[in-house]
MARBARO-729486 format. One record per residue (C-alpha): y, z, x; chain; residue in one letter. Coordinates in nm, 3 decimals. Layout:
# residues N
+---------+---------+---------+-------+-----+
!       v !       w !       u ! chain ! res !
+---------+---------+---------+-------+-----+
!       Y !       Z !       X !     A !   a !
...
+---------+---------+---------+-------+-----+
***
This chain:
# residues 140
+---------+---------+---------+-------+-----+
!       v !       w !       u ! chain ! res !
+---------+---------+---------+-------+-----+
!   1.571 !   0.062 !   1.429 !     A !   x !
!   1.226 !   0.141 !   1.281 !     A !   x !
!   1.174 !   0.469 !   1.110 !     A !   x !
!   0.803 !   0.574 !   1.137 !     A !   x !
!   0.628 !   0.823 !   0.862 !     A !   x !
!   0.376 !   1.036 !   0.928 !     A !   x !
!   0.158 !   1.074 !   0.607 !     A !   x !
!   0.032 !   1.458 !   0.626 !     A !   x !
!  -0.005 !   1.701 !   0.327 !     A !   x !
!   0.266 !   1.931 !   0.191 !     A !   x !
!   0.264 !   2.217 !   0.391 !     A !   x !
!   0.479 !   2.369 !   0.076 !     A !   x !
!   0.161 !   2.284 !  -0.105 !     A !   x !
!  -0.122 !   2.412 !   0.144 !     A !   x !
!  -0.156 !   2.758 !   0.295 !     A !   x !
!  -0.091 !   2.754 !   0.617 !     A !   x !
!  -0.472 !   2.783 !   0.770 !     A !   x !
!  -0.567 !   2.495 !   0.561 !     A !   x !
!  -0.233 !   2.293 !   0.687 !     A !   x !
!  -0.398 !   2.367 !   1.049 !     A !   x !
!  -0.675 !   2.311 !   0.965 !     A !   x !
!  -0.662 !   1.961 !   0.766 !     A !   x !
!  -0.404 !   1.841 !   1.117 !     A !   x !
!  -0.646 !   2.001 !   1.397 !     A !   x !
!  -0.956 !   1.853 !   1.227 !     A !   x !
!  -0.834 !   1.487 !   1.315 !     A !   x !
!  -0.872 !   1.591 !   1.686 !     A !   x !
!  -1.234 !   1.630 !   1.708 !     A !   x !
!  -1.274 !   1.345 !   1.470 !     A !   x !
!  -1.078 !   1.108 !   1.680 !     A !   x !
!  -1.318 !   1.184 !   1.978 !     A !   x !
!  -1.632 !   1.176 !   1.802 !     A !   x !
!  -1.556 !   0.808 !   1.660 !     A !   x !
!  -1.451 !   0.675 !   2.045 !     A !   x !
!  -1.772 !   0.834 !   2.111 !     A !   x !
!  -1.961 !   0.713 !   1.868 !     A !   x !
!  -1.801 !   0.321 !   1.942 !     A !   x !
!  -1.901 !   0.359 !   2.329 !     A !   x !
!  -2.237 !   0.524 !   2.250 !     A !   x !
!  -2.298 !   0.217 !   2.004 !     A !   x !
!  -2.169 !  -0.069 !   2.244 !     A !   x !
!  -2.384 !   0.072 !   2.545 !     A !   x !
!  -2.679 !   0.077 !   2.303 !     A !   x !
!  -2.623 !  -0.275 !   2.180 !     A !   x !
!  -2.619 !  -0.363 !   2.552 !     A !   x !
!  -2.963 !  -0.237 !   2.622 !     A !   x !
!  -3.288 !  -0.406 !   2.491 !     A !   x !
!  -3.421 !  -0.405 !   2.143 !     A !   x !
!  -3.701 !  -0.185 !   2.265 !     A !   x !
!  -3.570 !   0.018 !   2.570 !     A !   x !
!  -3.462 !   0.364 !   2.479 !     A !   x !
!  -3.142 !   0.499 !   2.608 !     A !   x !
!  -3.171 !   0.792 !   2.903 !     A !   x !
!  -3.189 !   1.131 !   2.704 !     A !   x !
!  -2.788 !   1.240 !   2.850 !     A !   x !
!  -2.660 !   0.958 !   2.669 !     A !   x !
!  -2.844 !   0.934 !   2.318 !     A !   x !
!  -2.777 !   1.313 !   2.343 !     A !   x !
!  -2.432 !   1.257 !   2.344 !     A !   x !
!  -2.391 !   0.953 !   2.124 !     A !   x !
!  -2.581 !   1.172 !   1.856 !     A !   x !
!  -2.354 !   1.472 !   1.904 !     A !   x !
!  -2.041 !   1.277 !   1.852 !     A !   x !
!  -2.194 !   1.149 !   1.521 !     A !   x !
!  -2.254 !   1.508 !   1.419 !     A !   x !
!  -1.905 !   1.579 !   1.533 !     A !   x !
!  -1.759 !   1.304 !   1.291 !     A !   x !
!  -1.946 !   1.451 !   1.016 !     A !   x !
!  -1.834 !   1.852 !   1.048 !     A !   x !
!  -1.489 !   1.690 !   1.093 !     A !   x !
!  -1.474 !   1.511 !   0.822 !     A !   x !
!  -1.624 !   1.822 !   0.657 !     A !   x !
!  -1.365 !   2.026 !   0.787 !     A !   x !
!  -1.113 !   1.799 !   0.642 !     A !   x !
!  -1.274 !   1.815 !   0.317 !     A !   x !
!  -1.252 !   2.217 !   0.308 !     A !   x !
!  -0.866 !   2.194 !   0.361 !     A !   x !
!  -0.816 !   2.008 !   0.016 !     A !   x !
!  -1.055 !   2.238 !  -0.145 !     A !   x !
!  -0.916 !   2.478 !  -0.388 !     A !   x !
!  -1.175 !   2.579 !  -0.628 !     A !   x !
!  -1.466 !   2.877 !  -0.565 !     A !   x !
!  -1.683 !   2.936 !  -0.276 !     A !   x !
!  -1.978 !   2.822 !  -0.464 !     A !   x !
!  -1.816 !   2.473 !  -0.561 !     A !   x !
!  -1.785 !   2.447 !  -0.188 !     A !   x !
!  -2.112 !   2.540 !  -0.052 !     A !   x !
!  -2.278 !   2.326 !  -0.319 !     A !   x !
!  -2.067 !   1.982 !  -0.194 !     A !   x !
!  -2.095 !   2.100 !   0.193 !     A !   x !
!  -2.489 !   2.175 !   0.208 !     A !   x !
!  -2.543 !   1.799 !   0.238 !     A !   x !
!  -2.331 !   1.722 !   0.493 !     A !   x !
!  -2.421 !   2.028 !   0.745 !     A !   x !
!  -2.801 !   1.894 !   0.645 !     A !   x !
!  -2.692 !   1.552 !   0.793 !     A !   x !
!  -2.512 !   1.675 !   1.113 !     A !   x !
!  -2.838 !   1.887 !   1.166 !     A !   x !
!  -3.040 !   1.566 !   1.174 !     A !   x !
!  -2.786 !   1.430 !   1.377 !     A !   x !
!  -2.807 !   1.679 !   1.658 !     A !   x !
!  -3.222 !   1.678 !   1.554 !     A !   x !
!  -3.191 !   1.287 !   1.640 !     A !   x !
!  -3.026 !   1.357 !   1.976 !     A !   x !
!  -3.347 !   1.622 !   2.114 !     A !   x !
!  -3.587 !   1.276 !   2.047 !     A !   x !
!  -3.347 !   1.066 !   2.169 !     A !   x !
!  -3.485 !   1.021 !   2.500 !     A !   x !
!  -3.837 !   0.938 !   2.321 !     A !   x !
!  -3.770 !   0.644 !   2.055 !     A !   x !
!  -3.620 !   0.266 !   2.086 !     A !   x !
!  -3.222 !   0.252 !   2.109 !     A !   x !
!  -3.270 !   0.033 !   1.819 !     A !   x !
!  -3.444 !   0.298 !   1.643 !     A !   x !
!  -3.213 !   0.558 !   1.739 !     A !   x !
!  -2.921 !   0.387 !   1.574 !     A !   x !
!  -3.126 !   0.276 !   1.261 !     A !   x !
!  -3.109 !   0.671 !   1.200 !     A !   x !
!  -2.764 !   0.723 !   1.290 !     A !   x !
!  -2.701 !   0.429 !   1.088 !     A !   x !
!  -2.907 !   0.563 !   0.776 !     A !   x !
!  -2.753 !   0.951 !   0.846 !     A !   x !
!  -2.358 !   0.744 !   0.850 !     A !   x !
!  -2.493 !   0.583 !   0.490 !     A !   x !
!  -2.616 !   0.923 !   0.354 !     A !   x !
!  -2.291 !   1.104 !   0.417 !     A !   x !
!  -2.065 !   0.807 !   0.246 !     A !   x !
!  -2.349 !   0.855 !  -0.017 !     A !   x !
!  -2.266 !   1.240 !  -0.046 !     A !   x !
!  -1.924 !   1.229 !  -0.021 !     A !   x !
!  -1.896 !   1.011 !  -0.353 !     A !   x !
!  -1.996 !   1.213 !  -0.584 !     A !   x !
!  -1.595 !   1.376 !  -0.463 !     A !   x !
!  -1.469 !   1.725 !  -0.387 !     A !   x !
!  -1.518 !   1.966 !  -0.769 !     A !   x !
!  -1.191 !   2.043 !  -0.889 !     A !   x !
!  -1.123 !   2.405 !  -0.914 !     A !   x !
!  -1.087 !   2.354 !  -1.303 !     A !   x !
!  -1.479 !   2.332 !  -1.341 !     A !   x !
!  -1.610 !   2.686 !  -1.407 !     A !   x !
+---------+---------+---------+-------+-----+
***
């Protein structure tokens, strides 16, 4: 027989909100993506210059903002160093689900294509943000 692992952090390690908080976060994440694919297949369906009905680019934009405070959430549970470390790496992100939800009130008024050139570009921005990594609590 197969013995399957499940990779999760040490709870030994972790206090136990940020244990709960690292495993609940991948909840909300795993929605927004399914989501996000749907949202993104129904707008490929459409055409190039049709915009999607204001209900759906409303939700397709809040599951991208859902992704994003996810993965945000995620990122706090591996943080160990001061508040002000933290705010300073999470700013950008809550800046970019903002836009996100900001993308889904104009949703019903611009292109599909258009629409998902600035989920597309807010998707790049986080990946962008999220290089420059989590500080370390060493840095004073």
């Amino acid at each position: 027989m197969f013995k399957c692992t499940v990779l999760r952090p040490d709870p030994s390690t972790l206090t136990t909100w940020r244990y709960q908080l690292w495993l609940y976060s991948h909840l909300p994440l795993l929605i927004g993506i399914t989501a996000t694919a749907v949202g993104v297949r129904h707008l490929i369906r459409l055409s190039p210059h049709k915009a999607l009905p204001f209900q759906e680019g409303w939700l397709l934009c809040l599951s991208v903002a859902t992704c994003d405070l996810a993965l945000d959430a995620i990122s706090v549970a591996d943080f160990s160093g001061r508040t002000g470390q933290l705010r300073r790496f999470l700013i950008p992100h809550f800046v970019i689900a903002c836009f996100g939800i900001a993308a889904g009130m104009i949703s019903g008024m611009i292109p599909g294509i258009a629409l998902l050139g600035i989920l597309t570009f807010l998707c790049t921005a986080q990946i962008f943000f999220s290089q420059w990594g989590m500080p370390s609590s060493d840095i004073v």
